[in-house]
Each structure stands twice: as C-alpha cells, then as structure tokens.
C-alpha positions as CSV (number, residue, x, y, z in Angstrom):
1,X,80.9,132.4,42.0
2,X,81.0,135.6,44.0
3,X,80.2,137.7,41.1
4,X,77.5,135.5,39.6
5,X,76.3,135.9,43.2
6,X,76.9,139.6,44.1
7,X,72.6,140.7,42.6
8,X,71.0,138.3,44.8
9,X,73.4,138.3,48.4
10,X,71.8,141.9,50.2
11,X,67.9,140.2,49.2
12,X,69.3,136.4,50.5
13,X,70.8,138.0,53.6
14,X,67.8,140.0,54.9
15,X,65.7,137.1,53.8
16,X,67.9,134.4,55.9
17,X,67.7,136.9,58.8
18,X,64.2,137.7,59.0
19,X,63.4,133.9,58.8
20,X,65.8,133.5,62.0
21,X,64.2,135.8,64.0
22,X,60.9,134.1,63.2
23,X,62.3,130.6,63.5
24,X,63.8,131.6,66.9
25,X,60.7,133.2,68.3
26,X,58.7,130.3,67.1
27,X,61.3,127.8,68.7
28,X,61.4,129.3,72.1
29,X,57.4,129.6,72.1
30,X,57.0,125.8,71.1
31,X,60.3,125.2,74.3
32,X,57.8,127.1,76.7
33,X,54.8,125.3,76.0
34,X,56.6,122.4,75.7
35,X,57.9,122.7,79.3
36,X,55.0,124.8,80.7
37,X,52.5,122.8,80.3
38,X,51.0,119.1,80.1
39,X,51.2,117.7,76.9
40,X,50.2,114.0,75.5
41,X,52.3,112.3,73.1
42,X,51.1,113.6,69.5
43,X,51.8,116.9,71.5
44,X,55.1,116.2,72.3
45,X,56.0,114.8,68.6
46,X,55.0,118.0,66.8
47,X,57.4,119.8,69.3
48,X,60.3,117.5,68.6
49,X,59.6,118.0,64.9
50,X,59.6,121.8,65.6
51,X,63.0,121.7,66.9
52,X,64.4,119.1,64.4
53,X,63.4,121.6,61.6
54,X,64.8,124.8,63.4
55,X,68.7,123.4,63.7
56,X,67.8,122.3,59.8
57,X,67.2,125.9,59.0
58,X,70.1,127.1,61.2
59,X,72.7,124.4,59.4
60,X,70.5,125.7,55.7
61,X,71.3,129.4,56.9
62,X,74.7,129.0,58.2
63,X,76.0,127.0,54.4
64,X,74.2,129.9,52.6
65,X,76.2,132.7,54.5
66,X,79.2,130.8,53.7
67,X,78.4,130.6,50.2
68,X,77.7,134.1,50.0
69,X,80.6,135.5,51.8
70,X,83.5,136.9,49.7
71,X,86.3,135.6,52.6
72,X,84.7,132.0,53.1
73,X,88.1,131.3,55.7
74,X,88.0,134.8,57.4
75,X,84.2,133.9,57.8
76,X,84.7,130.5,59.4
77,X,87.8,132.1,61.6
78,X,85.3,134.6,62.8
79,X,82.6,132.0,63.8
80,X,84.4,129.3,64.4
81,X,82.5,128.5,67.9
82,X,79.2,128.6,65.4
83,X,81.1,126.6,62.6
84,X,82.2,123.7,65.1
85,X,78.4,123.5,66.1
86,X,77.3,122.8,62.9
87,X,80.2,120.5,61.6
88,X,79.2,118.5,64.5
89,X,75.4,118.5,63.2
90,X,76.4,117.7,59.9
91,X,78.3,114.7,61.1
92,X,75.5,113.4,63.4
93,X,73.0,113.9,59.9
94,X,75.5,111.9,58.0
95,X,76.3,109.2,60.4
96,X,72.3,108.6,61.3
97,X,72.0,108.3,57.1
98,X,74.4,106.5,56.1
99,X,74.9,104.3,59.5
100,X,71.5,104.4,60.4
101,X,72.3,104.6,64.0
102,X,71.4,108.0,66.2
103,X,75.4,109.3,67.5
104,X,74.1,109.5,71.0
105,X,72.2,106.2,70.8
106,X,75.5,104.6,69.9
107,X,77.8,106.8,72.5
108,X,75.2,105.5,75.2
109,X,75.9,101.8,74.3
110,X,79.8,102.2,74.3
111,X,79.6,104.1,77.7
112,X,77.0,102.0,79.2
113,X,74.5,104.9,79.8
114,X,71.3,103.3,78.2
115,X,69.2,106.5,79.2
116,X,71.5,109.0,76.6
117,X,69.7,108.5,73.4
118,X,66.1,109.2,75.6
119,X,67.7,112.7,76.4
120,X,68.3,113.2,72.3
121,X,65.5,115.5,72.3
122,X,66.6,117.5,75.4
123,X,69.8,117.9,73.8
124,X,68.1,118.8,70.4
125,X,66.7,121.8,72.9
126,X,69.9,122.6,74.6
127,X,71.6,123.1,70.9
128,X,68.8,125.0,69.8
129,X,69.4,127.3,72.6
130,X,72.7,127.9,71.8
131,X,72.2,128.4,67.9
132,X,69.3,130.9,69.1
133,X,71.8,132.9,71.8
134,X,74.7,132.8,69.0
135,X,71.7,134.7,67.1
136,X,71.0,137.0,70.1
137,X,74.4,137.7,69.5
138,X,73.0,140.2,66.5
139,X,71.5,142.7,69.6
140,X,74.8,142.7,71.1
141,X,76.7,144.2,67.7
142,X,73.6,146.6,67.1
143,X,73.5,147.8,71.4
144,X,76.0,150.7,70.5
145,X,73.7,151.9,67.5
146,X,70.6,152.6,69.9
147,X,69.6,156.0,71.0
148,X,70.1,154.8,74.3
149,X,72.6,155.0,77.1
150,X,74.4,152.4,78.9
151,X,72.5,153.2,82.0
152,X,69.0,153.0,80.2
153,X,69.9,149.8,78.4
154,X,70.9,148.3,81.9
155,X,67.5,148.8,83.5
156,X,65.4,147.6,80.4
157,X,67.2,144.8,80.4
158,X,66.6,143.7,84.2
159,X,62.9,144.8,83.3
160,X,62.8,142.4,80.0
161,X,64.5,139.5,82.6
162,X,62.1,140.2,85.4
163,X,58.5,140.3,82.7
164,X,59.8,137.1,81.1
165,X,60.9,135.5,84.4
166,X,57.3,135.8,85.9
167,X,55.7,134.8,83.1
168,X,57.7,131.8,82.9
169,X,56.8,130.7,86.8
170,X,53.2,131.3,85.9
171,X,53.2,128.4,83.9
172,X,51.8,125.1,85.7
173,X,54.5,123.0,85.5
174,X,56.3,125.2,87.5
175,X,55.4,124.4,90.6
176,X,55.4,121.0,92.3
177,X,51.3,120.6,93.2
178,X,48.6,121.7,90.8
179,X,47.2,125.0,90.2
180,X,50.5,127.6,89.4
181,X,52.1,130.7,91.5
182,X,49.7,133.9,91.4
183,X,50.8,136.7,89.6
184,X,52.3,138.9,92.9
185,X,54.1,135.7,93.9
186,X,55.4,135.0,90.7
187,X,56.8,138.9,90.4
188,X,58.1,139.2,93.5
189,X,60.2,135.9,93.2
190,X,61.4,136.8,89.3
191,X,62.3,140.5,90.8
192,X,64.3,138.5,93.7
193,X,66.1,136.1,91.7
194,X,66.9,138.6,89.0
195,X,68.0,141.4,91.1
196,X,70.2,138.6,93.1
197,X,68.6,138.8,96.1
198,X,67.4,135.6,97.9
199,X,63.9,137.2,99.3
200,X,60.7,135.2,99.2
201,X,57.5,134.7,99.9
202,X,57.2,130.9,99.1
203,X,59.5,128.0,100.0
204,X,61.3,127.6,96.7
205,X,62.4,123.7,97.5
206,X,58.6,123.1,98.3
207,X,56.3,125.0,95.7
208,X,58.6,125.0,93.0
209,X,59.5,121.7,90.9
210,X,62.3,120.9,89.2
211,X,61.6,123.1,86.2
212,X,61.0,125.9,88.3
213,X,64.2,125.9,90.1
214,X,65.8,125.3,86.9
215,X,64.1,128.6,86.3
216,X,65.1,130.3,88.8
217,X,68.7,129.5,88.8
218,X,69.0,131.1,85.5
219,X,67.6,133.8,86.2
220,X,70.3,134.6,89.1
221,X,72.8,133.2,86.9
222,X,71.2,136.2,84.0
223,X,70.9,138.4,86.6
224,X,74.1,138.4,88.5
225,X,76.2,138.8,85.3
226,X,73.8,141.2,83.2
227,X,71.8,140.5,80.2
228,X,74.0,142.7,78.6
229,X,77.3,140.9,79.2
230,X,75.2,138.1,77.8
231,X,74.7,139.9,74.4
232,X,78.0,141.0,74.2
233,X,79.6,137.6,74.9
234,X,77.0,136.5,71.9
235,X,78.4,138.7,69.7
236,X,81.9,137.5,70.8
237,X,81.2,134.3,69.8
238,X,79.9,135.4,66.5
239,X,83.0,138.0,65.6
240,X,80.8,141.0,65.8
241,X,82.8,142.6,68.4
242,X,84.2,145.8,67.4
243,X,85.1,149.0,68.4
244,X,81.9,150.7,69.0
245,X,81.4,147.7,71.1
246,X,84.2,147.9,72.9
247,X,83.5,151.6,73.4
248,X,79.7,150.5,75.0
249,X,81.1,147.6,77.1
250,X,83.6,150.1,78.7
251,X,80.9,152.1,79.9
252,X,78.6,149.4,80.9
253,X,81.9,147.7,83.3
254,X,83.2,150.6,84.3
255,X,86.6,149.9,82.6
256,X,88.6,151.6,80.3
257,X,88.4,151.0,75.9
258,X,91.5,148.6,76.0
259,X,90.3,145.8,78.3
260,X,86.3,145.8,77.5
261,X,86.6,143.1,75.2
262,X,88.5,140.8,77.3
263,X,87.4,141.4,80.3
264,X,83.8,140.5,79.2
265,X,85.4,136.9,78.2
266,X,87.5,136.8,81.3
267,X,84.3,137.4,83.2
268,X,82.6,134.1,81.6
269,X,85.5,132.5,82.0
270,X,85.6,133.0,86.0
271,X,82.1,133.0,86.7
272,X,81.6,129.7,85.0
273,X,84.8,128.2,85.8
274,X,84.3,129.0,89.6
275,X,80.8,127.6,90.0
276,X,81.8,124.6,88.2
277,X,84.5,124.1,90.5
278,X,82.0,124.8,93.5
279,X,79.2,122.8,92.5
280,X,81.8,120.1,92.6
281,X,83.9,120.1,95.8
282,X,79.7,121.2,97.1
283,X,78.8,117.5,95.3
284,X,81.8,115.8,97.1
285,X,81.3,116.7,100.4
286,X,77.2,115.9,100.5
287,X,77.1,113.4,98.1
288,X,75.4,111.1,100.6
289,X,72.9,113.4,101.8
290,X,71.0,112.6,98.7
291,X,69.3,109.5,96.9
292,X,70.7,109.9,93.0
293,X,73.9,111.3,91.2
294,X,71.5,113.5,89.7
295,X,69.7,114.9,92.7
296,X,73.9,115.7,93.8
297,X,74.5,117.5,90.9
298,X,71.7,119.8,90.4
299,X,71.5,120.8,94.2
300,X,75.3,121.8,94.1
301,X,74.9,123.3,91.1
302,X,72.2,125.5,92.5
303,X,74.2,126.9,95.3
304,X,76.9,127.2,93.4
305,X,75.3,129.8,91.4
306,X,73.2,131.2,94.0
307,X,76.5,131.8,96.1
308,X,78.9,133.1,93.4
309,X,76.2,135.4,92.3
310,X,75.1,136.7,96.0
311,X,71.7,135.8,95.4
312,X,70.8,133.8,98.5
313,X,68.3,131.2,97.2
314,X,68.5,127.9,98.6
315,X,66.8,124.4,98.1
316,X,66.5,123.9,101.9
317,X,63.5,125.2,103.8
318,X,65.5,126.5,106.3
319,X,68.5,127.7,103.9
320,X,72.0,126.5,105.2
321,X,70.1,126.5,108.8
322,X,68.6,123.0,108.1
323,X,69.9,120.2,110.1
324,X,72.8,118.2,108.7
325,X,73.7,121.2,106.8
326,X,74.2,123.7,109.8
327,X,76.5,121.4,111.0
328,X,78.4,121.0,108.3
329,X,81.7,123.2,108.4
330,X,82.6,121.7,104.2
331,X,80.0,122.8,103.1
332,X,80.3,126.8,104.9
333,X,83.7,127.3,103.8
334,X,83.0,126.5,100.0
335,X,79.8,128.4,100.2
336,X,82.1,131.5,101.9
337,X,84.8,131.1,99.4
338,X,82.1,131.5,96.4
339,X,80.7,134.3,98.1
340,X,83.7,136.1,99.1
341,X,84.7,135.7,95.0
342,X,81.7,136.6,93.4
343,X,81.5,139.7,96.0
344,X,85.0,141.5,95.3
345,X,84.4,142.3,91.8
346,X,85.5,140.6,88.4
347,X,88.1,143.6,87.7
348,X,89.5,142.8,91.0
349,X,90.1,139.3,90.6
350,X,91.4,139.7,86.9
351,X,94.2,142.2,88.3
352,X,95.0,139.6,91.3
353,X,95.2,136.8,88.6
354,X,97.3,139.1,86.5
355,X,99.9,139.5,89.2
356,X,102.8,137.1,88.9
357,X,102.6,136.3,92.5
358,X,105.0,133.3,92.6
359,X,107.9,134.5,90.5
360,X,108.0,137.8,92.7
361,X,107.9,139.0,96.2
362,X,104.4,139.4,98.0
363,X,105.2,143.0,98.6
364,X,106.0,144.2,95.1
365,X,103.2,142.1,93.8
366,X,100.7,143.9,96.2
367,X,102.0,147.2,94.9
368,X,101.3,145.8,91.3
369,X,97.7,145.7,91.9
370,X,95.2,148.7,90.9
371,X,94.1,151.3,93.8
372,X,90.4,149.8,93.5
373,X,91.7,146.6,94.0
374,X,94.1,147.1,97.3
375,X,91.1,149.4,98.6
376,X,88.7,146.3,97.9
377,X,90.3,144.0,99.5
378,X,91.1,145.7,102.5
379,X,88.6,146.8,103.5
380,X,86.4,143.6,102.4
381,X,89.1,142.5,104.9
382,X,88.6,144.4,107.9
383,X,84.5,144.3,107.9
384,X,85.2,140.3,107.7
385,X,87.1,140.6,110.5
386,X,85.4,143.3,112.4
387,X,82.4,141.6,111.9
388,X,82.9,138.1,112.7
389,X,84.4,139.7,116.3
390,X,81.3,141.7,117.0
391,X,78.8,138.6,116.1
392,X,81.1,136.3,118.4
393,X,80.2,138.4,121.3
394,X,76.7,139.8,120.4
395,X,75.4,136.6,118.9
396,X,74.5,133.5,121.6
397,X,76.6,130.8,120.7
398,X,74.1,127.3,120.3
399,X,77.3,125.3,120.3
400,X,81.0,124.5,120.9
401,X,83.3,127.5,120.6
402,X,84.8,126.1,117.5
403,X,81.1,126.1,115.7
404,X,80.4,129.3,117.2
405,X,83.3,131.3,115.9
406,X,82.9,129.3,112.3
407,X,78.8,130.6,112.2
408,X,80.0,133.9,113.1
409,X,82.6,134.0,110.1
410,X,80.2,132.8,108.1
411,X,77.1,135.5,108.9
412,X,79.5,138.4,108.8
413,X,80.9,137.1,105.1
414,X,76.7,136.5,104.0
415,X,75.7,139.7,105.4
416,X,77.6,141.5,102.8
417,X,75.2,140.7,100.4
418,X,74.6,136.5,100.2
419,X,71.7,136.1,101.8
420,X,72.7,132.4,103.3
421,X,72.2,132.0,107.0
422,X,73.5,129.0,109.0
423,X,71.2,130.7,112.5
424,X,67.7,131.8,112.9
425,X,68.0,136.1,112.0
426,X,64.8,136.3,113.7
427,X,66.2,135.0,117.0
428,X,69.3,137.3,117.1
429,X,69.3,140.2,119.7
430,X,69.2,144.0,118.1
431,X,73.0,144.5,118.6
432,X,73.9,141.9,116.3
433,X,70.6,142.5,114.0
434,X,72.3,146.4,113.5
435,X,75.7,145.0,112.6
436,X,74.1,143.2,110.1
437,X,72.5,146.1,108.9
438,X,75.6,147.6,108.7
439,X,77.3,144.9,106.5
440,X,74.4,144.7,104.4
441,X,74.3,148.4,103.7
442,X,78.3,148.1,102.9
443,X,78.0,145.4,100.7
444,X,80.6,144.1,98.4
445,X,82.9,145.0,95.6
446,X,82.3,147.5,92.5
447,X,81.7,145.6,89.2
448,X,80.7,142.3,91.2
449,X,77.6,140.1,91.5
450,X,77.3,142.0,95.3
451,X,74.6,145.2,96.7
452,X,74.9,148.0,99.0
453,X,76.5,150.8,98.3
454,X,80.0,149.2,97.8
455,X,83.1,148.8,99.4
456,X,84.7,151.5,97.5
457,X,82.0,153.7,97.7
458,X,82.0,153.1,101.5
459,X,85.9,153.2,102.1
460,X,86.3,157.0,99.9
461,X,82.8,158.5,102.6
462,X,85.0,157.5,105.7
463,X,88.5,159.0,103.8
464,X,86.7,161.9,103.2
465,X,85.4,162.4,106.8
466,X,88.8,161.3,108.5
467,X,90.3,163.9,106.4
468,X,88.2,166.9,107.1
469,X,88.5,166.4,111.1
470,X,92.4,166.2,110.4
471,X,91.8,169.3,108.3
472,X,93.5,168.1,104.9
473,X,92.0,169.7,101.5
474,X,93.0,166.8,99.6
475,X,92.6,162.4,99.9
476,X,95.9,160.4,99.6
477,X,95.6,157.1,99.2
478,X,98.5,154.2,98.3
479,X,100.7,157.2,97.0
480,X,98.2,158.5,95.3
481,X,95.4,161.6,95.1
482,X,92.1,160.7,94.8
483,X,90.2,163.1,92.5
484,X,87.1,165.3,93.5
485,X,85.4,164.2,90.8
486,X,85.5,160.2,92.4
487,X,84.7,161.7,95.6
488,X,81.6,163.2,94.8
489,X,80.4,160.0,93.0
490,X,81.3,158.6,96.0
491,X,79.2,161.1,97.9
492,X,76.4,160.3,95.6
493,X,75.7,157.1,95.6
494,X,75.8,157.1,99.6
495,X,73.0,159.7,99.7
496,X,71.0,158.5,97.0
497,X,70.9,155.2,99.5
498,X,70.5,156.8,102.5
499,X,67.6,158.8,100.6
500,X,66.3,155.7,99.3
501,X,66.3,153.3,102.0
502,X,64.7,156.0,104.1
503,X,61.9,156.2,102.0
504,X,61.9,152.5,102.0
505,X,61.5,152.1,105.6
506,X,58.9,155.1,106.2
507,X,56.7,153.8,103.8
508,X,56.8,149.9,105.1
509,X,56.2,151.8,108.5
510,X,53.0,153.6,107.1
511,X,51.7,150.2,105.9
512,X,52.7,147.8,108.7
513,X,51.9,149.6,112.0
514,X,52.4,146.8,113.9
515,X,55.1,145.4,113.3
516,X,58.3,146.2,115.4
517,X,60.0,148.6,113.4
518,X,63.9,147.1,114.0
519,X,62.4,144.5,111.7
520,X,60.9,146.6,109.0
521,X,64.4,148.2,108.7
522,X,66.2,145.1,108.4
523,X,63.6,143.9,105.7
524,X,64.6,147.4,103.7
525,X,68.0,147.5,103.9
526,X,68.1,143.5,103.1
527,X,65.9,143.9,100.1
528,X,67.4,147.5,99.1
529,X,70.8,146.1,99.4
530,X,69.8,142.8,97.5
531,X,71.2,140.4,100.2
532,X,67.6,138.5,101.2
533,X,67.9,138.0,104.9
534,X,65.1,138.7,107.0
535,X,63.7,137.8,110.1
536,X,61.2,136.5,109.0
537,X,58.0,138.9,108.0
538,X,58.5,138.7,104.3
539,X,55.1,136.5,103.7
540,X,53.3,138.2,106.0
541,X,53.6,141.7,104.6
542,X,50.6,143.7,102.9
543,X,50.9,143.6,98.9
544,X,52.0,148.0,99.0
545,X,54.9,146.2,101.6
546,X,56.0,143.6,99.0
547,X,55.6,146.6,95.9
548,X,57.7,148.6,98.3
549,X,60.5,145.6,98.2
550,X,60.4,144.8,94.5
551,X,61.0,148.3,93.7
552,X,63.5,148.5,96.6
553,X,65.2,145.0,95.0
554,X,65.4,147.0,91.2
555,X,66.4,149.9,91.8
556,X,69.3,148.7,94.5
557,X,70.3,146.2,91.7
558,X,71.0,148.7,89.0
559,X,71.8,151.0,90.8
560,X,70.6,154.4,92.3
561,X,73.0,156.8,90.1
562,X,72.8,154.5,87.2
563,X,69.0,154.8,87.9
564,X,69.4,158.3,88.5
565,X,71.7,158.7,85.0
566,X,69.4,157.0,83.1
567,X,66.0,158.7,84.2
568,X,68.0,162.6,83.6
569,X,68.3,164.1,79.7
570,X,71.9,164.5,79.2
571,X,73.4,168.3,79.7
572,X,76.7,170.1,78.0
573,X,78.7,170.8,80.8
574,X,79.9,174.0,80.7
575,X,83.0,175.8,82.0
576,X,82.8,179.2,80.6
577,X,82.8,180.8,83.9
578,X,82.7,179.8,87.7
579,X,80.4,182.0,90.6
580,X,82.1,183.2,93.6
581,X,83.1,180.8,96.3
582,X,80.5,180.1,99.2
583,X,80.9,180.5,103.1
584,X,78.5,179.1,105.5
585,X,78.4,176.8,108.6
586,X,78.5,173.0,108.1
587,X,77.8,170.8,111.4
C-alpha cells in the first residue's frame, strides 16, 4: 500500500498541512469572537458547528498521516499523546452513533453532575486547543532552522504574547461593565502580566470579568515559562524533538546539550505539578471565604499561578492586604512557599530533586549539588533572613509580635520579585522602602520565573569586590575557580541594570516633577525588576511615565544582555594577537 501510495504522499502531506494551518487560524478566530463578544443563539450554533468540523478535520488528517507513513507503529509511538486524543474522539463518535447518547451526557448522569453535558461545547474548545497547540508544535521543530538567535527569538516572542494579549482585553466581554479597556490600559496590563510583573493601572478583580482574568492568568502562566518552552514542549509531544532542538533549547535555558530535552519536560512537570498542588492546599484553607466550589477553585488557581510565576496579580483589591486575608497566616506560608520555588530557578530544583537526600548524609548530599545551585540557595537564604530582620525593626508593627515577624517574612520573600503585599508599601517609612529596593533589585534565581539582576549575578559582584580589597587575582568558590569569562557576565548584566534603571528613574523624574522622587525610584526598580509593588502612583502617572514602565517591564523580563545580544550583529572573536597590558588608577 506504501508503494501504490509513495506518487501522491509529498502533494497529500503539504496539502493536509496547509489546510491545518488554515483550519487552526480560522478556529481560534471563530474561539475569539466567540468569547469576545455578544452573540445570540444562531451565533453561537454556527460556532459550535465551526469547532465540531475542526476536531473532524484533525481526526480526517491524523488517519491520513497514518496511512501514509511507512512505520504506522513507530508513528503512533512517536505521537502517542496525539494518538490517545483522537482514539478517545473516535470512541465518543462511535458511542453517540451507535448508542445515540453524548459520552459526557451519560458520565454526568452516572456521577450526578447534570450540568457536564452543557459544558460539551466548552470541552469541544478546550480539545481544539490542544489539537491546535500539538500543531504549534510544528514552530517548535522548525525554531532551530530560523536565521535567528536564541536571544532574538526570546524577545519576539514576549512581543507576539504582549500584541495578542492586548488585543484580546480589548474585546468587550473582557471587562465586567460595558464599554471595554482603552488601548494604553489594555497594553500596559498585557506587558505586566506577560513580563510577570503584577503592575496595574486598573483593579483587575473589579474591571475585569471572568474571561478577562482567565486571560490574564494565561498570560503569566505564558509568560513566566516562555512561549518558547511552550513550542518546544509541543514538539515533544509530537516527537519532533531532535538534536538541533536540543542544541536551541540549551541555549535558550542556559543548560548544557545533554539535559535540554528533559529539563524542558521536567520544567512542565514542576511548574504544573506545583501550582496544582498550591491552588489546592490555597482552596482548603479559604474554602469558606467564598459562595461556590467554583468561585474556590478558580481564585486559588489564580494565585497559584500568579505566585509560582512571581507575577503579583491578585483578585483582591487590596492584594493579600484585604481583610480576612491579611490575617490569614495559611494562606502567607503557601503563597511564600510558591514564591520561594518558582523564584530559585527550575535547574536548581531539578538538581535538589536529583539528590538522594534520604538514603545519604545531608552533608554529602549538599556537596552533590551544582555550584549555581549551593550559591542560589544561599544566598536566596541570607537576603530572606537579612531581610525579614531589617523589616522587623524598620517596619511598624500593626499587630501582635507573632503577626509582625510573619508579615515581615513574608515582604522580604515578595520583594524579591512577587509582588504580593500583606501591608500598605505606601505607608512604610524610607528605611524599609530602600531595603525593598534592594531585594527587588536582587531578585531571584537564574533560569526561574523571578527579575532583578539575579542572585548569581549578585553573589559573583560582591565575590569579586571582597576579593580585590583582600587582594586575590583569582574567585574560589565551593573548591572551585570561577572563570573570568562568568565574571565579566556577571559584571555585565549588573551595569546594564544600573545603566538602565538610571535611565528609568531620570526620565520618570523629567515627566513627574512633583512627585517625591523615593517613590518614582521604587516604581522603576519595581517595574524594571518585574516585581509590581508600588506605593501607589501607578494610575496616576502621565502616559511617557507608563511607556517608561512597559519598556522598563520588557526589557527587565528578557533580559538586558539577552536584549543587548540580540540587538548586536554577531563578531568572530579573534585571538591572533593581544595589546600591551594597561596601568591606570581605579577608585
């Protein structure tokens, strides 16, 4: 049959996969209006049809590619996450046929959940979804192929996420009264919630509706792992995961060749695992707090994400501040926990899991962890600390000493990038506004959901200092030598923020006279940093203030070197000869 075949498979292949990418594009358009927008019933039928007939055309496309392949088994091996989606669509055809009753309508009856088969269509989006990202898998394998870097690809893909995020919270039914956000609004909140940072100039958990939250949880959820990761774990899933790949995603993470590929999976694996966790011990402890099961579940769900991925956003006007929350030491330490694991870094919490800490001492299995990691975790550590002792003495305390120390914890672990507050940051005095500053500009772990110019980069600055004064020409660390070439990344990426925020905060100075600078700088480093504290003045900034922070949000999400590397041609490096050695005065 192959053989008979063979003529017609290269024409039926490019055929199949040109009408995918129209049947996609078409799908998602008909999703968006569908959920955009107020539609009557004749409306809504012509939608359901739409997506009824995509998933026929995916199950038509996916028997076809079978048919054609020369290794039918390899081929269902290879997509067997795709194959199990459509057996399962081919049984729900047959059984509607043959039993004439819907699968869900009939699961709903033997659960006693009468409202399942009314959600049919929902589901019928949520597959569609999933055929269309399994498709979307296709840009993952053809990434390497692309004249572009790792770097470049990075900040067009945040750009792609931020242009289809505001367009999406334009749309009417995205907010909870009539009329729909303007288009500086509707920016500035895509920018924030892509770039993970928490700062708005709306109250999301008034203006929004359910649909726009929705929105903007997935875009924190998008942008705290990268689109990218996204298209790679597509093309996972579809066993188009090679070595060229493998060679991008070790660039793009920072890691080496060998553990690309599973580190991209293990990342998946711990982000979603962790949330899901989260948004259930967040569900147990304020179950009561709201009226419906459902109401429970999205609102932990929300934080969840928003704390795992640093990004700050919260469903309560007065983030974790609001009464009956601010009291609530539950629902702090789960918050803190997310934080603190979403801010360390994926690699690092791969090589802790990696450790086998119970069948050997804590010692050795310390020394069994990477240098990043022992340097992450110290010194994530000692600013925890450092920090929660500062804001116990600088900070006010509003109630019993107890409370007080637990807020304190709590601020100093958010003000590494998070953005929750249980206190009003407005209300704080300077010395504990410019410790936050300091935590903010710090930030959190390399390769993690967390700003600021990173623990790492932060740790290898103060090494190299401390070792100048003591007069050493070269950085030991854990029994080992840190390269030059590390230290002036290191060296780097701290100036390039310095540079940055300066810039930042002279310009918001130029435009905002009078306002008291301390809380300009803040706004900066908060928005720079992508943490989203603020005391306060986001809303009542000048539109070349907000432009200032959107940019300031972008470019402190991707990155200033990775900005830096992606904006600069690439240049041979040469070593054919070096110039004489330099002497002048420093300091």
């Amino acid at each position: 049959m192959n053989i008979r075949l063979y003529d017609s498979r290269e024409r039926a292949l490019k055929l199949l996969s040109l009408g995918s990418l129209f049947v996609a594009l078409f799908t998602i358009v008909s999703l968006v209006i569908y959920h955009g927008f107020q539609l009557d019933d004749v409306q809504n039928k012509i939608i359901g049809y739409i997506v009824r007939g995509s998933i026929g055309y995916y199950l038509v496309k996916f028997i076809i590619e079978l048919v054609y392949n020369f290794q039918p088994r390899q081929f269902l091996l290879n997509r067997k996450w795709e194959a199990g989606l459509m057996a399962f669509l081919i049984v729900n055809i047959l059984i509607i046929n043959i039993a004439h009753v819907e699968l869900l309508y009939y699961l709903g009856n033997v659960l006693g959940i009468p409202g399942l088969q009314s959600g049919f269509l929902l589901f019928l989006q949520f597959y569609v979804l999933i055929i269309v990202g399994l498709e979307f898998g296709r840009v993952g394998e053809f990434l390497p192929r692309s004249n572009f870097s790792a770097p470049s690809l990075l900040v067009f893909s945040f750009l792609f996420l931020i242009v289809l995020g505001t367009l999406l919270l334009m749309l009417p039914e995205m907010t909870a009264g009539s009329g729909h956000l303007d288009f500086m609004t509707a920016l500035f909140t895509s920018i924030s919630a892509s770039c993970v940072t928490g700062l708005s100039l709306v109250d999301v958990s008034v203006v929004l509706s359910f649909k726009g939250q929705f929105v903007l949880m997935v875009l924190m959820q998008l942008g705290g792992l990268n689109i990218i990761s996204f298209a790679a774990l597509f093309a996972i899933l579809r066993g188009g995961f090679g070595m060229r790949q493998q060679n991008f995603m070790s660039e793009n993470l920072g890691e080496n060749l060998k553990q690309s590929r599973s580190l991209v999976g293990s990342i998946f694996r711990l982000t979603f695992t962790l949330e899901l966790i989260g948004a259930l011990l967040l569900g147990l402890v304020w179950y009561s707090s709201f009226d419906s099961l459902g109401e429970t579940i999205f609102y932990s769900l929300f934080h969840s994400i928003s704390a795992f991925n640093n990004a700050g956003f919260s469903l309560f006007s007065d983030s974790l501040a609001t009464p009956g929350v601010a009291s609530n030491g539950g629902i702090h330490v789960i918050i803190a926990i997310l934080i603190v694991l979403g801010g360390i870094g994926f690699g690092t919490i791969s090589d802790v899991l990696h450790q086998s800490w119970r069948k050997q001492s804590l010692s050795k299995s310390w020394r069994g962890l990477r240098i990043g990691t022992k340097l992450g975790l110290a010194v994530s550590g000692i600013l925890i600390v450092l920090g929660s002792v500062i804001l116990v003495a600088t900070v006010a305390p509003d109630q019993g000493l107890a409370g007080h120390i637990g807020q304190s914890i709590f601020q100093s672990i958010t003000a590494r990038t998070a953005g929750f507050n249980t206190v009003d940051i407005g209300a704080m005095a300077t010395p504990a506004l410019l410790l936050l500053i300091f935590l903010m500009f710090v930030g959190g772990g390399s390769g993690s959901t967390a700003g600021g110019i990173k623990t790492s980069t932060f740790a290898l600055v103060f090494l190299s200092a401390a070792a100048t004064i003591k007069g050493k020409k070269n950085i030991n660390l854990y029994k080992l030598q840190i390269p030059w070439e590390l230290m002036n990344r290191a060296f780097a990426v701290f100036l390039f923020a310095v540079v940055f925020i300066f810039l930042g905060i002279f310009a918001l100075a130029v435009f905002e006279p009078e306002m008291d600078l301390l809380d300009l700088v803040f706004e900066q480093v908060s928005a720079f940093c992508t943490v989203g504290l603020s005391t306060g003045i986001t809303a009542d900034l000048s539109l070349a203030s907000k432009t200032v922070l959107m940019v300031s949000m972008l470019v402190g999400r991707v990155g200033t070197l990775t900005l830096a590397f992606a904006l600069s041609a690439k240049r041979p490096e040469s070593n054919y000869f070096k110039y004489p050695k330099a002497r002048m005065n420093v300091g």
